[in-house]
C-alpha positions as CSV (number, residue, x, y, z in Angstrom):
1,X,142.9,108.8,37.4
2,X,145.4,106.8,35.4
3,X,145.3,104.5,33.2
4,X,147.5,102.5,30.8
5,X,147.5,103.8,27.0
6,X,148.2,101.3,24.5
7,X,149.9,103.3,22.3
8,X,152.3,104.7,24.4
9,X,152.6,101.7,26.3
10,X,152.6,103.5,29.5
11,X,150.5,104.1,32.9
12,X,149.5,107.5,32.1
13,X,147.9,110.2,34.0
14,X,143.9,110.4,32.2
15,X,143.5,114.1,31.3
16,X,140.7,114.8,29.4
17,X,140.6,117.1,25.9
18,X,137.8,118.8,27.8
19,X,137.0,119.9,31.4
20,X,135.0,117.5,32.7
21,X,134.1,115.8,29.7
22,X,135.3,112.1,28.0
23,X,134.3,110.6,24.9
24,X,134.5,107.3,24.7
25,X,133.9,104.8,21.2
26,X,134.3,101.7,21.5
27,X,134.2,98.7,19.0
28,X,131.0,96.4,19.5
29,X,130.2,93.5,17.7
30,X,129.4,92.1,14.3
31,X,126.1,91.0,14.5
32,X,126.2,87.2,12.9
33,X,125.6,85.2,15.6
34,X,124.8,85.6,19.8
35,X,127.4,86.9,21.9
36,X,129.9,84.9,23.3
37,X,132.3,85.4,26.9
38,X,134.5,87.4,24.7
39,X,132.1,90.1,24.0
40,X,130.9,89.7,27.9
41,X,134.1,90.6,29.2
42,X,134.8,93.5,27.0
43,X,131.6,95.3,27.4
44,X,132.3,94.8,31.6
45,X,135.8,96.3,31.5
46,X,134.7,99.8,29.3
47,X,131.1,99.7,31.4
48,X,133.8,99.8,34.0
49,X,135.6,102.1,33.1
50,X,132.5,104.4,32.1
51,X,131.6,104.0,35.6
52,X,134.8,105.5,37.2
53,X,134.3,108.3,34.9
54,X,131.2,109.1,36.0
55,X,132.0,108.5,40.0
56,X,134.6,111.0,39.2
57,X,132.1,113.6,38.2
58,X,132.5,113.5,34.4
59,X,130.3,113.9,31.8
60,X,130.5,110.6,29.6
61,X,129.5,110.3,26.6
62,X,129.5,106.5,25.6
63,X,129.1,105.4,21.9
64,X,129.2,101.6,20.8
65,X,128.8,100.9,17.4
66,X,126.8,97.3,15.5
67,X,129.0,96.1,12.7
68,X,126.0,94.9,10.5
69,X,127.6,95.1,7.0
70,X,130.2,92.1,7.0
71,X,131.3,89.0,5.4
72,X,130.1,86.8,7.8
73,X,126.3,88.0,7.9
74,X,126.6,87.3,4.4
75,X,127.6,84.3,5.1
76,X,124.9,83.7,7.4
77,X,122.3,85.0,4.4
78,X,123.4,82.6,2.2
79,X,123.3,79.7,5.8
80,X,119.7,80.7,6.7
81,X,117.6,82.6,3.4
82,X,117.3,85.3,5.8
83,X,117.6,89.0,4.8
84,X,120.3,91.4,6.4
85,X,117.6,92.7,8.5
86,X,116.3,90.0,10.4
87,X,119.8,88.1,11.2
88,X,121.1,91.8,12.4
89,X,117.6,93.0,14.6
90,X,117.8,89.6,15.7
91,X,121.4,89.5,17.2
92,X,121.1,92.9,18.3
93,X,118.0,92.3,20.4
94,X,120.3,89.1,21.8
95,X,123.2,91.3,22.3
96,X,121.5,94.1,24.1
97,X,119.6,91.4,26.1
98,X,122.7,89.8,27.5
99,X,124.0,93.0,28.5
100,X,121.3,94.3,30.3
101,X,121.6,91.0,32.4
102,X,125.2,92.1,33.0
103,X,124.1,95.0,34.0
104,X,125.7,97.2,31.6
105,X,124.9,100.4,31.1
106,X,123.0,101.5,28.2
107,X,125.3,103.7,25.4
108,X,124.7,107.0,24.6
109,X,124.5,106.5,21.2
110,X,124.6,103.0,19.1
111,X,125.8,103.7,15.6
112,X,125.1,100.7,12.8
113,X,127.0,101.0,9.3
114,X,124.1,100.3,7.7
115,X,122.6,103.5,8.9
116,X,126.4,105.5,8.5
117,X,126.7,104.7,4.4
118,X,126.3,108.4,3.3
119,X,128.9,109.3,5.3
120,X,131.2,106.2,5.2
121,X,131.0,107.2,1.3
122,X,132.3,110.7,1.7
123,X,135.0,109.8,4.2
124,X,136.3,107.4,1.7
125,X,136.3,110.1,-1.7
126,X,138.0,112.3,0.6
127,X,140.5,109.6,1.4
128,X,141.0,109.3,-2.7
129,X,141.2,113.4,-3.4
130,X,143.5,113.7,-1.0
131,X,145.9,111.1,-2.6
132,X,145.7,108.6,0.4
133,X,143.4,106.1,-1.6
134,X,143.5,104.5,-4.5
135,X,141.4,102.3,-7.3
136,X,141.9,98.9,-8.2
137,X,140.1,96.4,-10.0
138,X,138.2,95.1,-6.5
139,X,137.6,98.4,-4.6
140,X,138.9,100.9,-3.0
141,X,142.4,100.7,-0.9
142,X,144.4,102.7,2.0
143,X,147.7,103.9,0.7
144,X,149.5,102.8,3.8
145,X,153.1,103.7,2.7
146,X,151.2,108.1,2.8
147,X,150.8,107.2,6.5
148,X,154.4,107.7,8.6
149,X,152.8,106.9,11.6
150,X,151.5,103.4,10.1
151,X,152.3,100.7,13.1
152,X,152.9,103.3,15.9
153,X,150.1,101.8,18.0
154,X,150.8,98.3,17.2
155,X,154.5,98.4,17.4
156,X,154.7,96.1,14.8
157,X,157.8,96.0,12.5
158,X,157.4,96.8,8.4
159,X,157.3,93.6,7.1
160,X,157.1,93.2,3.5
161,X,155.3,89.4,3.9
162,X,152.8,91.3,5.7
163,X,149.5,91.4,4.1
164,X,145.9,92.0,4.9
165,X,143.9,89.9,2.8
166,X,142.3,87.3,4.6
167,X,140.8,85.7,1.5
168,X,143.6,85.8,-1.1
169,X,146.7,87.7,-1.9
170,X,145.8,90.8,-4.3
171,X,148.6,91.6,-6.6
172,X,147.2,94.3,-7.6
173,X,147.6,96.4,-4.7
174,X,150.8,98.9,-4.2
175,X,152.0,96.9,-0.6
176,X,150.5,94.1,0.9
177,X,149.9,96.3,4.1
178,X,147.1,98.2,1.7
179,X,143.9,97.7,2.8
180,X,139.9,97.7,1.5
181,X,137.9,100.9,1.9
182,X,135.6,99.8,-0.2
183,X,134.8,95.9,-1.9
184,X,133.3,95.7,-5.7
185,X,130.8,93.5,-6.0
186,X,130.1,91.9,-9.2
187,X,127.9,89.0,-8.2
188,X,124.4,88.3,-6.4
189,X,125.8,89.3,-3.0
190,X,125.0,92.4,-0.8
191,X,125.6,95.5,-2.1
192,X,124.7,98.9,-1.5
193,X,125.2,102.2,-4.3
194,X,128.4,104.0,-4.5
195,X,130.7,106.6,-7.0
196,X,133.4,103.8,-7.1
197,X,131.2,100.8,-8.1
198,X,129.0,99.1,-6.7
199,X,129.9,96.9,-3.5
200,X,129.8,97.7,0.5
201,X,132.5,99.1,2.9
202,X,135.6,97.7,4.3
203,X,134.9,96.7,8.3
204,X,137.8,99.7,9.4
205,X,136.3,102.6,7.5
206,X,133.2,101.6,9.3
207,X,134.7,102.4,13.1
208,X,136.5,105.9,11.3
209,X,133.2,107.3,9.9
210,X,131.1,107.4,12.9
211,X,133.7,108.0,15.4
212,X,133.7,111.4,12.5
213,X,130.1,111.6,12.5
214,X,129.0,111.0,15.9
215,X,131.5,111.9,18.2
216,X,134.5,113.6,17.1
217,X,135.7,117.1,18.4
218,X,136.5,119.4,15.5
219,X,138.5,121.4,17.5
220,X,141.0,119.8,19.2
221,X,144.4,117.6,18.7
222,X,142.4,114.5,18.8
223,X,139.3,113.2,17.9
224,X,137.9,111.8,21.1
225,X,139.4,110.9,24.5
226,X,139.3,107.0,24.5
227,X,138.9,104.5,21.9
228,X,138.9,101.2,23.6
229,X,138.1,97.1,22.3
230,X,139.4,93.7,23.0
231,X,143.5,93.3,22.3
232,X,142.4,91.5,19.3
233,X,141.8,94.9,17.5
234,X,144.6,96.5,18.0
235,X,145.9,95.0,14.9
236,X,145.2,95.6,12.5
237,X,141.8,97.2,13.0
238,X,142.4,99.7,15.2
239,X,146.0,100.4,13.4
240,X,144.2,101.1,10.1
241,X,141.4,102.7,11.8
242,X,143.9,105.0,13.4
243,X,145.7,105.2,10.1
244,X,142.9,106.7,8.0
245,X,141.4,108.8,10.6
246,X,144.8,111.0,11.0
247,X,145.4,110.9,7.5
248,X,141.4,112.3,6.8
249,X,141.7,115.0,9.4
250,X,145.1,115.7,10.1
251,X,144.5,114.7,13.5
252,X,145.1,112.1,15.5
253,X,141.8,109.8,16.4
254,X,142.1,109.3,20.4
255,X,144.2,110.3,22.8
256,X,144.3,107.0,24.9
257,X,143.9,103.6,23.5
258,X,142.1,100.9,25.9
259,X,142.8,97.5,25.1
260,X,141.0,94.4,27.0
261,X,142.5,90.7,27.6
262,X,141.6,87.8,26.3
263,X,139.2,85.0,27.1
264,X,139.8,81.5,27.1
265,X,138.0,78.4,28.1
266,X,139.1,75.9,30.6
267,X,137.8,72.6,29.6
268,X,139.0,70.6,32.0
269,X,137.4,72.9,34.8
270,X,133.9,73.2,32.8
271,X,131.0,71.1,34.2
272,X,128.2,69.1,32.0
273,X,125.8,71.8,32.6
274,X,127.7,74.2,30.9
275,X,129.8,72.3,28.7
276,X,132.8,74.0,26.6
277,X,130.4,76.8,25.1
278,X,131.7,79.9,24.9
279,X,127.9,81.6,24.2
280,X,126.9,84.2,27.1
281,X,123.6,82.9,26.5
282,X,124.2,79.4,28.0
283,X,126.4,80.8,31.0
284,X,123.0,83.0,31.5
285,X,121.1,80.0,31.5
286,X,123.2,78.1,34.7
287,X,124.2,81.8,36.7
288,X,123.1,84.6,37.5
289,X,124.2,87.6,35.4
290,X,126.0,89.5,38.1
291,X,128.0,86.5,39.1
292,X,129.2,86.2,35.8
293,X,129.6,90.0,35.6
294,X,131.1,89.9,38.9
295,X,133.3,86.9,37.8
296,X,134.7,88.8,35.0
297,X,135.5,91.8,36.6
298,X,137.8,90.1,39.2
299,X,140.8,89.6,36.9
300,X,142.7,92.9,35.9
301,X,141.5,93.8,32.3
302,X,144.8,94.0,30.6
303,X,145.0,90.1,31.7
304,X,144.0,86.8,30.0
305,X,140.9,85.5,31.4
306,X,141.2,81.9,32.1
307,X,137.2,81.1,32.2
308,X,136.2,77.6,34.2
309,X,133.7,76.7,36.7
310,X,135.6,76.1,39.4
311,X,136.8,79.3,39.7
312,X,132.9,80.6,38.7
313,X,131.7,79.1,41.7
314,X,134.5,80.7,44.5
315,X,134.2,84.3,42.8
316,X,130.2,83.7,43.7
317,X,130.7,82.5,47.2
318,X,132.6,85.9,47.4
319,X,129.7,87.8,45.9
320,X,127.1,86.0,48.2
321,X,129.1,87.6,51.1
322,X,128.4,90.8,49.8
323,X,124.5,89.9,49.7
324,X,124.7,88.2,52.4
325,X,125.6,91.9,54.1
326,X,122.9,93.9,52.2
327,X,120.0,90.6,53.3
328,X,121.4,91.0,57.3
329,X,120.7,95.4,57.6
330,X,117.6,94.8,55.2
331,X,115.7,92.1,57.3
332,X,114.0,94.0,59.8
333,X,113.7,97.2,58.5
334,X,114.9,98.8,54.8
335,X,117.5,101.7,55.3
336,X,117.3,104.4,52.6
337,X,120.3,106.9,52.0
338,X,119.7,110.3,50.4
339,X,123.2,111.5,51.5
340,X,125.7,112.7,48.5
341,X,128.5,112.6,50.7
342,X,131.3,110.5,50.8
343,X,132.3,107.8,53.0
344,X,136.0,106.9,53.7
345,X,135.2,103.6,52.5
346,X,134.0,104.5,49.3
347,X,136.3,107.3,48.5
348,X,139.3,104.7,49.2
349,X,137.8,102.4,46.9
350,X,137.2,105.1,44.2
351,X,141.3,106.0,44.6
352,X,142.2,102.4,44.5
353,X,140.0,101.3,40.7
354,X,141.1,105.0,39.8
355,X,144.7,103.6,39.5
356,X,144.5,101.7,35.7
357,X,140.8,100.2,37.4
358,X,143.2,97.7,39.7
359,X,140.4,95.8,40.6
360,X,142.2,93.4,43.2
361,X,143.2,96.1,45.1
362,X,139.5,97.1,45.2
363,X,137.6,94.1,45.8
364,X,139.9,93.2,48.1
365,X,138.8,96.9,50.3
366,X,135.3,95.5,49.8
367,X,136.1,92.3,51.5
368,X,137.5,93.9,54.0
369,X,134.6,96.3,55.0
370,X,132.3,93.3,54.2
371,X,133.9,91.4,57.6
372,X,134.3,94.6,59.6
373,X,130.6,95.9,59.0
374,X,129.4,91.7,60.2
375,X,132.0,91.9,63.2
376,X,130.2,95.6,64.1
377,X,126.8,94.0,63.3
378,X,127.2,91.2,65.8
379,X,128.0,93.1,68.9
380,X,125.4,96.1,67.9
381,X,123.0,94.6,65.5
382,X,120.5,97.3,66.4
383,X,122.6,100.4,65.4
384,X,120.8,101.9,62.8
385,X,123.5,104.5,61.8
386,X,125.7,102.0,60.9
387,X,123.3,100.3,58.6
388,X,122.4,103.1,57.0
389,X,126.7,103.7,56.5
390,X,127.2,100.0,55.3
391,X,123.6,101.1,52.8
392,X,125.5,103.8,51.6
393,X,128.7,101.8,50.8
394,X,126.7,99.2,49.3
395,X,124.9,101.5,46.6
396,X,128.4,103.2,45.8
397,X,129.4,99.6,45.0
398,X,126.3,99.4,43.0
399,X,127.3,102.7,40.7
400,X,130.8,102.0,40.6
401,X,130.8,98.4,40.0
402,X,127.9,97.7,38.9
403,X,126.8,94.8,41.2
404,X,124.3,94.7,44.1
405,X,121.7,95.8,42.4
406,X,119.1,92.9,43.2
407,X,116.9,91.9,46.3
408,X,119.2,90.1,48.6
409,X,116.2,87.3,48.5
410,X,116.0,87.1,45.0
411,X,119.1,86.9,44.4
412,X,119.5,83.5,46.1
413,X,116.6,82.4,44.1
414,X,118.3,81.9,41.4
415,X,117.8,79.1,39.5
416,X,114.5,78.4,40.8
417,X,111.6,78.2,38.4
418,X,108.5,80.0,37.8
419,X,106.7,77.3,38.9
420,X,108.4,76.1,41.8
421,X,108.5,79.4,43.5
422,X,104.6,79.5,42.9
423,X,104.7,75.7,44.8
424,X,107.0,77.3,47.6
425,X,104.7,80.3,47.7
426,X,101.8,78.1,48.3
427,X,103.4,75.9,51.2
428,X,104.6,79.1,52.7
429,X,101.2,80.2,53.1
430,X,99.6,77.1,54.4
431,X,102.7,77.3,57.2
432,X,101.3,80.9,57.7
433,X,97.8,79.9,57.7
434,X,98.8,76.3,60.2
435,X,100.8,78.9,62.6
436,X,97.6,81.1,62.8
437,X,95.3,78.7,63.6
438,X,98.1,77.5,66.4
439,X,98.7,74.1,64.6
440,X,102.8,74.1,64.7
441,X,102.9,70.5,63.8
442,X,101.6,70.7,60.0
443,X,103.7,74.2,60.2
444,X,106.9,72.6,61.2
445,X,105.9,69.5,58.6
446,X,105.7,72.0,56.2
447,X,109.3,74.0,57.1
448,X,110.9,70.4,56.9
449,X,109.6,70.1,53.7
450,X,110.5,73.2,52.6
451,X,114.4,72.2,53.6
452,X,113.7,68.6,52.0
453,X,113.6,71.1,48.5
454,X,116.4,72.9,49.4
455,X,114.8,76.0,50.5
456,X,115.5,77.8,53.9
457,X,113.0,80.2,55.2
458,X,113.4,83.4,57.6
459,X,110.7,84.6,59.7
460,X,110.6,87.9,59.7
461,X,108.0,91.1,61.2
462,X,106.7,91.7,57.7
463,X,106.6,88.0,55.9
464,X,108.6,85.2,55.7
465,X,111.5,85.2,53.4
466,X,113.1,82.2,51.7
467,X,116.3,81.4,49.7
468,X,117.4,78.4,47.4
469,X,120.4,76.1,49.9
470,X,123.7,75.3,48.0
């Protein structure tokens, strides 16, 4: 596998520290508010990514942490008289919602600081023996000018207008590049317990202490394999996270530094029904989550994401083709796999998002076996060992991708209410109960109606099957 490595700025070949083995962290989010296309697209490319791993018969273990000690919760406190608690459990439950939609895959472990303070604590009195923090009158600070490495993932230039106060310039502090372990707190505001006053923790010593806790080898040159987040990070969060890790253990955090694009909205492509919102929850509302997954997934990572509807709704038609497929070797009879062997499809596909996940390259194999399977399909569409090859290619594209995973039927459904599938369920039945007793009038009535609604029905052996008509 390779992939590029933002600190070296290079396609690299991925070797892991150990055999068979990749530890992954990467940055979730701060838990203020629901999450938004930015978050979405993140969490697809390293669920992504995850899912190479595994494919290539690693052992992955997968941490994403909840930022629930911040600036803007309290913020939100003070918007809605609501306790830390319930603004965090309830945009945690919203966040993990959304992802499952997007069918992401669950972490291995989701760290919160709230839950990390003891150790986030000692981290940062270590830090201070050590000489590489020091006291000020409002907390705690990294000593940035201890660090020699300081700006080597970035590849920013010293610049002594730098600073990294986003509130106020602190004179106090020995470069402007210095930044917060820990806040003081001297008013009403949260606060937890701590040797150095009391106050709550910087949002990088956060990332640092449970990568430390959680995940870190103790034995090796680095911490973990992969530390991954959107290209937003990388500075200066993931330069000072990077910073005070190496200077705490004398090692560096991660050997390869994964870095997403960047989402934008198009608003002159956006219709009324989903307006210029950049929530995940209101693009849930209009489409179905693997479309949006799958729309996400179909730019390169690295890349700016230019998100509009227009461009929604082709990326779906191509999806549809793909269900289209799994629907056409499903109608008459369900194919099962149990093989563990690879098809030439699928291991081309696995060589092609192996190489930096170069998902064009991929999708466009998938199209290709797509029209080739339907072209076989038409002049033998009763060759059941084909099926059950184009079943097995379909559920690799299931693990690797992560799309697929629904009822062909159901998933042109979409969209259609509780209640009118139980109205369409009950004409369906009178048509079944009108052909029975011979009557093919009120049965053909009832099929016109059914089209007049926009819903096209199948007959099939076992039932009749329907879908929702663009």
């Amino acid at each position: 596998m390779f992939i590029y490595n933002t600190l070296t700025k290079k396609r690299e070949k991925f070797i892991p520290l150990e055999k068979d083995r990749v530890k992954i962290y990467v940055c979730g989010p701060t838990v203020y508010d629901d999450a938004h296309l930015g978050h979405a697209r993140s969490a697809i490319v390293f669920d992504l990514l995850r899912r190479v791993l595994l494919q290539l018969g690693y052992s992955v273990e997968f941490v994403k942490n909840f930022t629930d000690i911040d600036d803007k919760i309290i913020n939100k406190m003070k918007q809605t008289n609501k306790t830390l608690k319930e603004i965090t459990s309830l945009y945690i439950k919203s966040y993990k919602d959304d992802m499952s939609k997007l069918n992401i895959l669950e972490p291995t472990l989701e760290p919160k600081a709230t839950k990390s303070l003891d150790h986030i604590i000692k981290f940062i009195q270590d830090l201070i023996d050590s000489g590489y923090a020091y006291k000020i009158k409002d907390g705690i600070y990294f000593d940035t000018s201890k660090d020699k490495e300081y700006f080597s993932l970035s590849h920013k230039q010293d610049d002594e207008q730098m600073t990294q106060d986003r509130v106020k310039k602190n004179d106090e502090k020995r470069d402007p590049k210095d930044f917060a372990l820990w806040k003081i707190v001297t008013n009403d505001e949260l606060a937890f317990e701590s040797p150095f006053g009391k106050g709550r923790p910087g949002w990088h010593i956060e990332c640092s202490s449970m990568i430390d806790s959680f995940l870190a080898y103790k034995d090796k040159e680095y911490q973990i394999d992969i530390h991954g987040g959107g290209a937003d990070l990388i500075f200066p969060h993931h330069e000072n996270e990077a910073a005070q890790s190496r200077c705490h253990s004398n090692k560096n955090l991660a050997k390869y530094w994964v870095h997403n694009g960047f989402v934008q909205i198009d608003g002159e492509k956006m219709s009324k029904s989903l307006g210029n919102s950049f929530f995940l929850k209101d693009a849930l509302k209009v489409y179905n989550g693997e479309v949006l997954r799958f729309y996400l997934l179909s730019t390169h990572y690295r890349s700016n994401f230019n998100f509009n509807e227009v461009d929604l709704l082709a990326s779906k038609k191509r999806l549809d083709k793909l269900y289209r497929l799994k629907k056409r070797i499903h109608t008459h009879t369900h194919t099962h796999t149990h093989t563990h062997t690879h098809t030439n499809f699928q291991k081309q596909i696995l060589h092609d998002i192996s190489d930096d996940l170069n998902i064009s390259l991929t999708l466009s194999k998938i199209d290709e076996m797509i029209n080739s399977a339907n072209e076989i399909l038409d002049k033998e569409p009763k060759n059941r060992a084909f099926k059950q090859e184009i079943n097995a290619n379909l559920e690799f594209i299931q693990k690797l991708l992560g799309i697929g995973y629904q009822d062909a039927f159901e998933y042109f459904q979409f969209g259609v209410s509780a209640k009118e599938k139980d109205i369409i369920e009950t004409l369906l039945q009178q048509r079944a109960d009108a052909k029975k007793n011979r009557d093919f009038k009120t049965a053909d009535e009832i099929r016109d109606k059914l089209l007049s609604m926009n819903i096209k029905i199948m007959d099939t052996p076992l039932k009749t099957l329907w879908e929702k008509s663009e």
